[in-house]
C-alpha positions as CSV (number, residue, x, y, z in Angstrom):
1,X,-7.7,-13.1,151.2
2,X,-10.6,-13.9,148.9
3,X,-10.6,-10.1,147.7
4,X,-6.8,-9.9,147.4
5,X,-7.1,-13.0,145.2
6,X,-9.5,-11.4,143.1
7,X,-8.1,-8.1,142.2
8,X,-4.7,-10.4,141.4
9,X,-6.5,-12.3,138.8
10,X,-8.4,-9.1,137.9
11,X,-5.2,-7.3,137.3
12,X,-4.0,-10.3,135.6
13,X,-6.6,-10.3,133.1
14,X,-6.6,-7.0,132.1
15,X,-2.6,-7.1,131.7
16,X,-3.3,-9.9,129.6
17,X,-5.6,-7.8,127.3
18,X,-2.9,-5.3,127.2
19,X,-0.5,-7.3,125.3
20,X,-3.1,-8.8,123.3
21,X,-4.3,-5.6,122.1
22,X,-0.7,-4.3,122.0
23,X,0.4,-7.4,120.0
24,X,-2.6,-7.2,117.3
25,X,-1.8,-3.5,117.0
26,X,1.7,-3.9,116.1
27,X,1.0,-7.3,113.5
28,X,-1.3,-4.7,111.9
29,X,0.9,-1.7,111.7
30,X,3.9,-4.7,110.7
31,X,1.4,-6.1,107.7
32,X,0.5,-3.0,106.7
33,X,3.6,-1.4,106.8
34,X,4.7,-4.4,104.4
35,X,2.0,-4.4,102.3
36,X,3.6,-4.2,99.0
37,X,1.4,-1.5,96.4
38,X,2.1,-1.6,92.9
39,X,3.6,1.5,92.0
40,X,2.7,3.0,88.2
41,X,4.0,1.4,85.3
42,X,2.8,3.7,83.0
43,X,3.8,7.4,83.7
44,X,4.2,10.5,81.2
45,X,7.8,12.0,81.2
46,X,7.8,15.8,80.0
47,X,10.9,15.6,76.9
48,X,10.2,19.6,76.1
49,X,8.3,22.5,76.4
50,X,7.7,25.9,74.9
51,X,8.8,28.8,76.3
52,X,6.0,30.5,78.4
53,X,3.4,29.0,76.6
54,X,2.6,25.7,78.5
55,X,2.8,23.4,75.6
56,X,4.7,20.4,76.3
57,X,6.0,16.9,74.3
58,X,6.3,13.7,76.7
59,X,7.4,10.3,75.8
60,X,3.5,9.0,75.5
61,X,2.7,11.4,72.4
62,X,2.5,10.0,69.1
63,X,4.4,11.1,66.1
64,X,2.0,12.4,64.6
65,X,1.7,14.8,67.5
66,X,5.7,14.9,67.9
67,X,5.7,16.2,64.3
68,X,3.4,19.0,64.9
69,X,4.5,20.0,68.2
70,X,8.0,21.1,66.2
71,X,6.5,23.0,63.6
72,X,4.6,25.1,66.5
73,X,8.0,25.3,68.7
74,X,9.6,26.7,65.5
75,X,7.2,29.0,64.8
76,X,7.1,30.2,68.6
77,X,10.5,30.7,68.7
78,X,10.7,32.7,65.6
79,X,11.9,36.2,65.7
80,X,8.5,37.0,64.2
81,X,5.4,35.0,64.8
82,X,3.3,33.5,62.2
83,X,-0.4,33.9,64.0
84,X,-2.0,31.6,60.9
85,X,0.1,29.1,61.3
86,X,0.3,29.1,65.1
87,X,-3.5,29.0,65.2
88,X,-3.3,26.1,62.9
89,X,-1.2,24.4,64.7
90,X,-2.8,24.6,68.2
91,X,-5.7,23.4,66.4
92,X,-4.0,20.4,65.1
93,X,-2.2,19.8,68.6
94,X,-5.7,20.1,70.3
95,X,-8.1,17.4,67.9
96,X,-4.6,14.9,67.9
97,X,-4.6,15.0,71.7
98,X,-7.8,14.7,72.6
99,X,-9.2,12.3,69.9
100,X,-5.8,10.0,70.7
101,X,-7.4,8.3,73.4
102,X,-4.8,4.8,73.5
103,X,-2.0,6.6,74.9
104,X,-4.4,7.9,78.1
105,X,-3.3,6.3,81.3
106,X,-6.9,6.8,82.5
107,X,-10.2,9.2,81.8
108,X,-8.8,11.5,83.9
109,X,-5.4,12.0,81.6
110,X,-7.8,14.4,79.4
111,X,-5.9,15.2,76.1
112,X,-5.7,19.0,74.3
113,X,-6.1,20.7,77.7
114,X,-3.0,22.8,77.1
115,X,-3.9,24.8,74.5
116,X,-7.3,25.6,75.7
117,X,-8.5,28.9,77.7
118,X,-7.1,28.7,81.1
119,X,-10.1,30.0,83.0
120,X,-12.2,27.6,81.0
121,X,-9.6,24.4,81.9
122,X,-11.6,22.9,84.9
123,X,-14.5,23.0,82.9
124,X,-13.6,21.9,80.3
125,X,-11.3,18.2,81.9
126,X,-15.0,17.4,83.6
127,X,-17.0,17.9,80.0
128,X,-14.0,15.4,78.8
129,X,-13.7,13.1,81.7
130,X,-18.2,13.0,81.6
131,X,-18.6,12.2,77.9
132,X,-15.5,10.8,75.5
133,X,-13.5,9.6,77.7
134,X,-16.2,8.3,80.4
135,X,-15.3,4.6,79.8
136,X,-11.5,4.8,79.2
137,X,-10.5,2.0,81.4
138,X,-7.5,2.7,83.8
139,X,-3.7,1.5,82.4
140,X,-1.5,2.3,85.2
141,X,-0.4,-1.0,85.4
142,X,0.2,-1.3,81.7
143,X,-2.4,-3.8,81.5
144,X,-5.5,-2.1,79.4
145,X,-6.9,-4.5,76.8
146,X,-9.6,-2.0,75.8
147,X,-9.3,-0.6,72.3
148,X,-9.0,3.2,71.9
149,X,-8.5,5.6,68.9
150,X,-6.0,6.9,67.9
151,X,-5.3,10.2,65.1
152,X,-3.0,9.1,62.1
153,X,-3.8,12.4,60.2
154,X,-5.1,15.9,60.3
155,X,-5.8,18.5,57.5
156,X,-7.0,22.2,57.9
157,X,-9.6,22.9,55.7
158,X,-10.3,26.6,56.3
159,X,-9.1,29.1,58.6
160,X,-10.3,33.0,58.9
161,X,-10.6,36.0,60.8
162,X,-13.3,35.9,63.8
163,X,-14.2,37.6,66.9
164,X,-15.7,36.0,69.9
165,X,-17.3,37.4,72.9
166,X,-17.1,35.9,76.7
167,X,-19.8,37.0,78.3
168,X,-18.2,36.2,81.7
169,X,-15.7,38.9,81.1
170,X,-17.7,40.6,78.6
171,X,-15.4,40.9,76.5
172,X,-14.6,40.1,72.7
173,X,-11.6,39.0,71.4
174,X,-9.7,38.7,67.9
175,X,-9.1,35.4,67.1
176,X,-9.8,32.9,64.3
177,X,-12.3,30.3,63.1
178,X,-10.7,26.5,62.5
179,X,-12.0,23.7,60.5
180,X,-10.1,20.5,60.2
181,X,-10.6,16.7,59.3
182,X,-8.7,14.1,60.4
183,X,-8.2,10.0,60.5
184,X,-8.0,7.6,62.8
185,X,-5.3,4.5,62.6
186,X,-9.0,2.3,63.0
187,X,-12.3,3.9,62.2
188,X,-14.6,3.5,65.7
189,X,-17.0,6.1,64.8
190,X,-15.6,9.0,66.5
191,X,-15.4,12.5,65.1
192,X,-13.4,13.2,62.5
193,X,-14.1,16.7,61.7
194,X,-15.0,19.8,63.4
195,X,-14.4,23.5,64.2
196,X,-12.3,25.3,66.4
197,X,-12.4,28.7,67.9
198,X,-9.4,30.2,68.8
199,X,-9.0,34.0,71.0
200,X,-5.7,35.9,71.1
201,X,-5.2,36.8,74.9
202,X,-1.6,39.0,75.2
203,X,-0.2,37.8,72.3
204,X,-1.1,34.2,72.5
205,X,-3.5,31.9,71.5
206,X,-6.1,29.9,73.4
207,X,-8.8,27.4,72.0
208,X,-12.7,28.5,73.4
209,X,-15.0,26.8,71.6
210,X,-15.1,23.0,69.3
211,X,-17.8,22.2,67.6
């Protein structure tokens, strides 16, 4: 009798376990189920692009960049290419971007990427992400108090001719040699000039090198 007694409350015990474990695992999967996460409130939405050349305008570029972006999509879309001007325009597109830091959801929204050597891309986001924009805080939620450049004018100063060699590929491409100054709406110290190398790869035009 004494064992029977035993193994009831045994039994009894461990059933109870049961439905305590069962009920703790369900609360949990409830709760977190329920568990309401902020969803972005600050997202980029693509209004154009060009053609087959990966250039795009979304709602979170500035006029400034809006303005430029047309000139280039005219030009692109031309029945005959104007290789100056499209260089100088990239160039433009590529220092607005990337020295426009406000309208960066976080350091990982790296600006200018889309005009620059595709092979060179990956690179060239972790240089960005590492150095100028290492403490862009994150806006997501639209709630960034952190002030951040941004371009409010560009000028090219000189463009040329130029050849440039990748010695990955070993190869050396036709391309041209940039240099541009520009301002910014509040001077923080950042650049404001430089020099861009640009390569011609099957009729279009990637950026290499800034310096």
């Amino acid at each position: 009798m004494k064992t029977s007694k035993k193994k009831k409350v045994i039994m009894f015990i461990i059933i109870v376990l049961i439905v305590l474990i069962g009920l703790g695992i369900f609360l949990y999967m409830y709760f977190k189920g329920n568990k309401k996460v902020d969803a972005p409130a600050i997202q980029a939405t693509i209004l154009n692009s060009i053609g087959d050349y990966g250039i795009t305008l979304s709602d979170m570029d500035t006029e400034l960049y809006k303005k430029e972006y047309e000139t280039l999509k005219k030009n692109l879309e031309s029945d005959k290419i104007d290789y100056e001007e499209y260089a100088k325009s990239i160039s433009k597109l590529f220092v607005i971007d990337l020295y426009t830091i406000d309208n960066k959801i976080n350091k990982y929204d790296v600006g200018g990427y889309e005009v620059v050597y595709p092979k060179i891309v990956d690179n060239y986001k972790l240089n960005v992400e590492d150095t100028l924009y290492k403490y862009v805080e994150d806006n997501s939620q639209g709630k960034r108090d952190q002030i951040l450049p941004e371009v409010s004018s560009i000028e090219v100063k000189s463009i040329k001719s130029n050849k440039y060699t990748i010695k990955s590929e070993d190869t050396t491409y036709e391309g041209y040699k940039v240099n541009l100054s520009w301002k910014y709406k509040k001077n923080m110290g950042y650049d404001d000039e430089g020099e861009i190398i640009i390569i011609k790869v099957d009729n279009k035009l990637y950026i290499v090198e800034k310096n």
